[in-house]
N, C-alpha and C positions, 0 to 999 in steps of 0.2 A: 670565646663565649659562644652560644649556641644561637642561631640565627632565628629572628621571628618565628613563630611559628602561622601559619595562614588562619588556623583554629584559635588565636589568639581573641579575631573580630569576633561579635557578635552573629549567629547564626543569618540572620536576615538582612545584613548591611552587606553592602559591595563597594569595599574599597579600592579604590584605581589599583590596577594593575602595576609591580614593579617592572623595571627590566627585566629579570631574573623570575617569573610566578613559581620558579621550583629551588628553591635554596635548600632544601633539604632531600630532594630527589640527585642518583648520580647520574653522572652526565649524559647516558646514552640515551638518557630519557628527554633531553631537552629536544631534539631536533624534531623527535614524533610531535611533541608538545608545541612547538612552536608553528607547527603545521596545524594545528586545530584551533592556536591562540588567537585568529583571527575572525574565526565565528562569533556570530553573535550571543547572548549569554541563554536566549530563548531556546536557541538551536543546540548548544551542549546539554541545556535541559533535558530535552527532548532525546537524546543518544542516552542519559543516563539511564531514565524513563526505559528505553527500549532496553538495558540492560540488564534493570530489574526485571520486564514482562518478561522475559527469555532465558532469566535465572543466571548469566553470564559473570564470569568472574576472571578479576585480573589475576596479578602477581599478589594482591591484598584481599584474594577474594571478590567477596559480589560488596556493591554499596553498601551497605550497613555495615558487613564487617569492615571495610572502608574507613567508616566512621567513627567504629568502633573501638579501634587501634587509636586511632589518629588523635581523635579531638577525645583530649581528658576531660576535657570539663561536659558535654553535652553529649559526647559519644554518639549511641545511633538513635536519641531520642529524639531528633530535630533532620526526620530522614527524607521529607519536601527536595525532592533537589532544587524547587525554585524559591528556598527560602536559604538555599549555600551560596557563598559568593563564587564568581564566575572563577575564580584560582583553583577552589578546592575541588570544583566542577573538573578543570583541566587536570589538576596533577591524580584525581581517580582515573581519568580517563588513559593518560600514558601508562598508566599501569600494566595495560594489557599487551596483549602480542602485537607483534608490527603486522600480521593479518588481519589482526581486530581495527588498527589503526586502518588501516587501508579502506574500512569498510568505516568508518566513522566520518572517513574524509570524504566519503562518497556523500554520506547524510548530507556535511558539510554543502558540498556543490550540489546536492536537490534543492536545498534551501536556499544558496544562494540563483539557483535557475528559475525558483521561486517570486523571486524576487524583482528578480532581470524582468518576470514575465509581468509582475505586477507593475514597473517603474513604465514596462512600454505602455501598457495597454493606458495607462492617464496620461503618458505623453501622446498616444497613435489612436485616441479610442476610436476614431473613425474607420481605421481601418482593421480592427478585426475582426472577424470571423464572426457570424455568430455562433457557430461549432464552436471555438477556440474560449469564448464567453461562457458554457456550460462546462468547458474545461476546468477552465477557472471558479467555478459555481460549484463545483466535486469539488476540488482540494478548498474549498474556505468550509466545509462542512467540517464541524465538531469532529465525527470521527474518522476523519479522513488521514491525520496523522498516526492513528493507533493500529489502522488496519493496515495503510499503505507503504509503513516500512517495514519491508520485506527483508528477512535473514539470508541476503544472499552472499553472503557470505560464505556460508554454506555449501559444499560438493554438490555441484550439478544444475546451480541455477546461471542463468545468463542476465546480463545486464542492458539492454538497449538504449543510448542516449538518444535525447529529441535533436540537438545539433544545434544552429543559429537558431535564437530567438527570433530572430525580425523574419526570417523566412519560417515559420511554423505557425506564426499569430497569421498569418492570413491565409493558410491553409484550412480547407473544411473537408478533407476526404476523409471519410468515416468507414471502420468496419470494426461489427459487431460481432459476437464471440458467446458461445457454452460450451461447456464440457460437463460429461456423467465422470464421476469416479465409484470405486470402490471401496472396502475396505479391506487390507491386507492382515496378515498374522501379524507382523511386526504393528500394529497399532496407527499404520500410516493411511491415507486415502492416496491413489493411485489414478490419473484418468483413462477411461478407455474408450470417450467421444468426444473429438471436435467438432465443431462447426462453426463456419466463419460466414457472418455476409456481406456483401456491401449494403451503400442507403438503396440503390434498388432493390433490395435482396436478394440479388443475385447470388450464387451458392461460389465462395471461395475456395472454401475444406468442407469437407465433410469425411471423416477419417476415423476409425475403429482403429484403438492403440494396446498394442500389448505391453501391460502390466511390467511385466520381468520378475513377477516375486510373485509368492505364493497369497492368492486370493481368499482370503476369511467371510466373505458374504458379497455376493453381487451387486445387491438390492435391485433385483429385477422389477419387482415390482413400483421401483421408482427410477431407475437408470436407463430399463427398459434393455437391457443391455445382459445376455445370457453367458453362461461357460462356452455355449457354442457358439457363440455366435464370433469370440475372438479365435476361434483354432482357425491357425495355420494365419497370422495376422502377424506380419511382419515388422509394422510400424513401430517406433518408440518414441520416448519422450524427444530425444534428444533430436528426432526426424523432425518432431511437431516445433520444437523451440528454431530450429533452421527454418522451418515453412513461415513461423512468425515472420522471424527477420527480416524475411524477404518479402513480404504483402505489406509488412506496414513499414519499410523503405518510403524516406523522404518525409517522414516524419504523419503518418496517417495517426489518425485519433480513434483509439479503439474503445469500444462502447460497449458495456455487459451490465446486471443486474447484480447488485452486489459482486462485482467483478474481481475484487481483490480475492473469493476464495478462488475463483480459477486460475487467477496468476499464482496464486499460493501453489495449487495442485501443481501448475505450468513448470512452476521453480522459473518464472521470467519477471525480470522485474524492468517495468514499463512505466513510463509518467504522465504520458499523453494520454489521458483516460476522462472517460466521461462514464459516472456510477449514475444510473436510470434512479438507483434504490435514492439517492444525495439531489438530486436536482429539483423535486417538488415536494410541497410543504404541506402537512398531512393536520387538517382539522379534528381529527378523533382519535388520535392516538398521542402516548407522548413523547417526548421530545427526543426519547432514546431511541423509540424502536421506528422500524421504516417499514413498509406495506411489503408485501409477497410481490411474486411478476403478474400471477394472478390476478390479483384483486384490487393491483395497478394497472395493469391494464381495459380490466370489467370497467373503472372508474375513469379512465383516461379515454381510453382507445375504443370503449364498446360492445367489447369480446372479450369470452374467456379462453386463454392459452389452452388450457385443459380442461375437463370436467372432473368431480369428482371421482376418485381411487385410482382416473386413469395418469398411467404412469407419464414422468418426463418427457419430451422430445426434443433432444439437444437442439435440432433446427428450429423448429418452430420458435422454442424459447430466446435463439437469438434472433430471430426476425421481431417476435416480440417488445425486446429491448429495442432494437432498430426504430420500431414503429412506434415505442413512445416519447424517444429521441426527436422522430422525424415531427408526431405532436406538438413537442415543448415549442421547437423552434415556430412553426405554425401558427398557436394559439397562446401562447406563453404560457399560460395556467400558470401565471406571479400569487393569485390570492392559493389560500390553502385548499383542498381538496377533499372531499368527504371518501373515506373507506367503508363497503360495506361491513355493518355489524358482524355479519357471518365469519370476514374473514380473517385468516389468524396471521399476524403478525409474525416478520422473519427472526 
């Protein structure tokens, strides 16, 4: 006789897990599977989630066709993954290549590092950080999960873990980070300026990177950044992803504005992160969109990073983030914040 089928339950019921959650998958697929069966059901959500944004597909295709095959009765009409039980969750998930798994099980352990970080800080709250407290203030942002897991899966990104929990929660050493990029013929952005500081703002990087592919538009007028200016510029990505590693040793907390597109550009994927754009609470706009550095700063700090039509400047703009960092901590600014009218939303 033919073995239950998982599609059997109703779409939004989560019935205990069997022994066995794959009686109709064959074997090779159990031991991947069983390597993810230990996550939480929130957290395989959330990997399906990043499979659809990325268009990604197994041995069955991407989720819907998934569901489509699978479940006769409801097919891809009930396509929520948080309304699937955590089984049908898993046995889409081994679907995929043991690369993809590898990279699922990473999600796995950010989440559970997640976790780790949340259980110390109501057991230890006395002793952390207050850097380490805005840490944590980024990731419980709405869009902190949508931005910050990164396809590194992917040729050519690096991964950095933070290490012990208990030795990182009472760490506060900070350095703040921009980069200008490009845009290339193949459709990609490319960067071709670092700049790193610390909370003095002291100049860490500051580094002009060649591309390695052919350039479709500078945007000088906003990167500030010309054809000439990178000849004969030897540096590359994979210099700048080394120079990381090595400044933010021992687990340093790097601080950027909307930070996640520079790690994107970076291809470095990082968790110790404090997003300047996530940490303060914005009275006049709504709940999706977050202030420029700009007119975060005019509001916070005082000063405008730039004036009007004048172009980016990688340092400044990370001193900037720096400095409304160094603010928060200062003055907390807990109530929300007024943006000038004028300014346009990121």
């Amino acid at each position: 006789s033919q073995p239950p089928s998982l599609f059997d339950a109703r779409p939004s019921e989560d019935k205990p897990s069997t022994n066995n959650p794959f009686p109709f998958r064959c074997p090779r697929t159990r031991p991947m599977g069983e390597r993810l069966a230990g996550a939480e059901k929130e957290v395989l959500v959330e990997i399906v989630r990043f499979t659809q944004k990325n268009g990604l597909k197994g041995a069955e295709g991407g989720w819907k066709d998934f569901l489509a095959r699978n479940d006769k009765k409801f097919g891809a009409s009930v396509s929520d993954p948080k309304k699937r039980t955590k089984d049908v969750l898993l046995v889409f998930l081994v679907t995929f290549s043991k690369d993809f798994q590898k990279y699922f099980r990473k999600l796995v352990r950010r989440h559970a590092e997640r976790r780790a970080i949340e259980q110390y800080m109501n057991e230890f709250s006395g002793k952390i950080s207050p850097e380490q407290k805005l840490v944590q203030l980024t990731t419980e942002h709405l869009d902190y999960r949508k931005n910050y897991y990164f396809p590194s899966y992917q040729e050519g990104w690096k991964v950095m873990r933070i290490g012990k929990v208990s030795s990182s929660m009472n760490s506060g050493a900070m350095l703040a980070i921009d980069c200008e990029m490009v845009l290339c013929h193949d459709g990609t952005e490319a960067v071709v300026r670092v700049c790193v500081v610390d909370n003095k703002l002291e100049v860490k990087l500051d580094t002009l990177v060649n591309p390695l592919k052919a350039v479709a538009d500078y945007r000088t007028h906003i990167t500030g950044v010309s054809k000439k200016d990178l000849e004969g510029v030897t540096c590359s990505l994979v210099d700048i992803q080394k120079s990381l590693k090595k400044i933010l040793a021992k687990g340093k907390i790097l601080v950027g504005h909307s930070l996640y597109r520079d790690l994107y550009v970076l291809k470095f994927d990082y968790s110790r992160v404090i997003d300047t754009a996530y940490i303060f609470k914005y009275a006049n706009l709504p709940t999706t969109s977050t202030a420029s550095l700009n007119s975060l700063c005019k509001s916070v700090c005082g000063y405008s990073v730039r004036e009007d039509g004048e172009p980016h400047n990688c340092l400044k703009d990370a001193e900037a983030a720096m400095n409304l960092v160094t603010a928060k901590l200062k003055h907390g600014f807990n109530d929300p914040i007024e943006i000038a009218e004028n300014s346009v939303p990121e």
